[in-house]
C-alpha positions as CSV (number, residue, x, y, z in Angstrom):
1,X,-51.7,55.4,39.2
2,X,-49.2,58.2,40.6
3,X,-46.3,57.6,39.2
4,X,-48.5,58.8,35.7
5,X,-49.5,62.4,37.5
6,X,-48.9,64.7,34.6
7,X,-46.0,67.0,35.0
8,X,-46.2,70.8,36.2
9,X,-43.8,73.5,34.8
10,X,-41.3,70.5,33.4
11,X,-41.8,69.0,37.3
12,X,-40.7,65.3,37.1
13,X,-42.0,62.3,39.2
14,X,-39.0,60.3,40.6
15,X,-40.7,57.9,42.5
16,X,-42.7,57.0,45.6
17,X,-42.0,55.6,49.4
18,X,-45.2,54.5,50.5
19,X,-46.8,54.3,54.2
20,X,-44.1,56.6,56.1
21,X,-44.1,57.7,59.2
22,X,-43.8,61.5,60.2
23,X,-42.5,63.2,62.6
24,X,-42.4,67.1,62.7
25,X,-42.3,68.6,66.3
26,X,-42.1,66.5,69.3
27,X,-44.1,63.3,68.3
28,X,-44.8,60.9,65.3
29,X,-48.4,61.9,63.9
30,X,-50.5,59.0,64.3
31,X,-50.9,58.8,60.7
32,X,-49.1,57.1,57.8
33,X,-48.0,59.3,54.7
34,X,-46.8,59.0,51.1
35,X,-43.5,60.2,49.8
36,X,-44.0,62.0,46.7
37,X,-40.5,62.8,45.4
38,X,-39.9,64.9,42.1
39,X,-37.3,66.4,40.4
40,X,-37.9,69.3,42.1
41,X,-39.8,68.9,46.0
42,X,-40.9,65.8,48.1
43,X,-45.1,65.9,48.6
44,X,-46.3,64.4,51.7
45,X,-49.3,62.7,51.4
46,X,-51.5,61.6,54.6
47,X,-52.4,58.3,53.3
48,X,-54.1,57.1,56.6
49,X,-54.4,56.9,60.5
50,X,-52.8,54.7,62.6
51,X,-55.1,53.0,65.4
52,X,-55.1,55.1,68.1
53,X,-55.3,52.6,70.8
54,X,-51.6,51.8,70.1
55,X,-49.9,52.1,73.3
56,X,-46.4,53.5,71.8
57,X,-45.5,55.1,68.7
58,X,-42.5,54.8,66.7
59,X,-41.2,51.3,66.6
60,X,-44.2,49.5,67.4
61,X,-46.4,51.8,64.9
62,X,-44.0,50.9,62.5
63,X,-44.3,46.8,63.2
64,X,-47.7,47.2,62.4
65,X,-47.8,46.4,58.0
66,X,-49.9,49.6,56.7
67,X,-52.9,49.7,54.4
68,X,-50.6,48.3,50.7
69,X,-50.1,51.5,48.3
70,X,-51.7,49.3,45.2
71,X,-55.3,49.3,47.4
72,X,-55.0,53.1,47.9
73,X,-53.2,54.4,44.0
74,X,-56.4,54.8,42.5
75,X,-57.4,57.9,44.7
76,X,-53.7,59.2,43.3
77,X,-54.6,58.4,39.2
78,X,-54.3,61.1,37.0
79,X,-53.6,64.1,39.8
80,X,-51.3,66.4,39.1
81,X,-48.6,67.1,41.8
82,X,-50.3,70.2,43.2
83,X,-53.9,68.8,43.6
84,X,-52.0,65.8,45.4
85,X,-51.1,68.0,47.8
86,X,-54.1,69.7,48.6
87,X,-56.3,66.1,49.2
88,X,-55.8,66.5,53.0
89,X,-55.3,69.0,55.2
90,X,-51.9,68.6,56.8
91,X,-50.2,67.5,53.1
92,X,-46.9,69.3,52.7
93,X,-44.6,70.0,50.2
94,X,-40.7,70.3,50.8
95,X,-38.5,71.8,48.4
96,X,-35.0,70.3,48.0
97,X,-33.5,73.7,48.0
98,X,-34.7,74.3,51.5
99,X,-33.3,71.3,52.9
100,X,-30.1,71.9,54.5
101,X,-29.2,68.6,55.3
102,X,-30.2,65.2,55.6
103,X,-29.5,61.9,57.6
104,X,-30.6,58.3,56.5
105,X,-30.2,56.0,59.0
106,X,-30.4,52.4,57.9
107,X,-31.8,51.0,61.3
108,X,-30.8,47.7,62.7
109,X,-33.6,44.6,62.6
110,X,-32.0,43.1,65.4
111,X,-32.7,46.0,67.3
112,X,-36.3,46.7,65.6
113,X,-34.9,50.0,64.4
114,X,-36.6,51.2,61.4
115,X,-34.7,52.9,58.3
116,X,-35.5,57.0,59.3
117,X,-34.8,59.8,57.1
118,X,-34.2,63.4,59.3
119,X,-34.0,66.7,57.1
120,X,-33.2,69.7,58.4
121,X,-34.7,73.2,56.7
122,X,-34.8,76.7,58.4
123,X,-38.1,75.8,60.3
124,X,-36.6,72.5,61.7
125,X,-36.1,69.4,61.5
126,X,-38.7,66.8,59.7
127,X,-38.3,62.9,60.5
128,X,-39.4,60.4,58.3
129,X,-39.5,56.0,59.0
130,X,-40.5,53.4,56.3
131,X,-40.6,50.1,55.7
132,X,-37.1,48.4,55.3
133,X,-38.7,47.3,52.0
134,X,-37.9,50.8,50.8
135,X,-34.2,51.3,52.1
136,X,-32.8,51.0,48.6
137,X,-35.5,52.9,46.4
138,X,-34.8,55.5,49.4
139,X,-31.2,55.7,49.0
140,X,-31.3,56.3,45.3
141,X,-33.7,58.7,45.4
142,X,-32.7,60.8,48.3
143,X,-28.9,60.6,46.6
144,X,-30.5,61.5,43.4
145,X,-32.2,64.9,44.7
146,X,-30.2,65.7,47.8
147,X,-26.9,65.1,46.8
148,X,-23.7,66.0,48.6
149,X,-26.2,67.1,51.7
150,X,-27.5,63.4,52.5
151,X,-25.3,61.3,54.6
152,X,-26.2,57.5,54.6
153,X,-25.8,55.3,57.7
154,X,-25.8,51.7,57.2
155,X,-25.9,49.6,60.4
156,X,-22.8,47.9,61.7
């Protein structure tokens, strides 16, 4: 599974948020991606495409429950970090020291908002939704390897 992809040049694997959204631009993609967070970058994944019939994107892509990251792990077992990346074109890597800042926004289910992550580097900002499932694991890991540059927004 992933979370055993051997380390690279002392690089650490922190954990995982599956079946995120992306936004980098002026839309979400209509794909679903894998977080990849080490001690050192976050490794965007494509992990799959949403139906393209969907008549919005965003919160009702998001309603929709993704492929499980269990039926997909396999295709992750025994890669290192660097051959994840290369998989699919349009996998990214972002180092931490580029990020400038970041927002997590816990989202409200009453209002069908979604928890979103939004970093900011020197090329712009990046925007990131997953499953409220993952609002914890995301919080300790984005605190962990962001630091003082991650704000947290919890709903009211």
């Amino acid at each position: 599974m992933a979370t055993q992809a051997p380390t690279e040049f002392g690089e650490r694997f922190l954990g995982v948020i599956p079946n995120a959204g992306f936004k980098s631009g002026l839309g979400f993609k209509l794909a679903r991606y894998d977080l990849f967070l080490t001690d050192r970058r976050m490794i965007v994944a494509k992990a799959g495409t949403i139906i393209p019939w969907l008549p919005g994107i965003g919160v009702l892509a998001a309603a929709i429950p993704p492929a499980s990251f269990q039926s997909r792990a396999e295709r992750y077992e025994g890669r290192t970090f660097d051959q994840i990346l290369s998989m699919k074109k349009g996998n990214l890597s972002i180092p931490y020291e580029r990020v400038e800042r970041a927002l997590l926004k816990e989202g409200s289910p009453g209002l069908l908002e979604v928890p979103r992550l939004t970093l900011w580097t020197g090329d712009g900002s990046k925007v990131f939704q997953f499953d409220r499932v993952e609002l914890e694991r995301a919080i300790g890991l984005f605190s962990l390897v962001l630091g003082g540059r991650l704000d947290v927004r919890r709903s009211r």
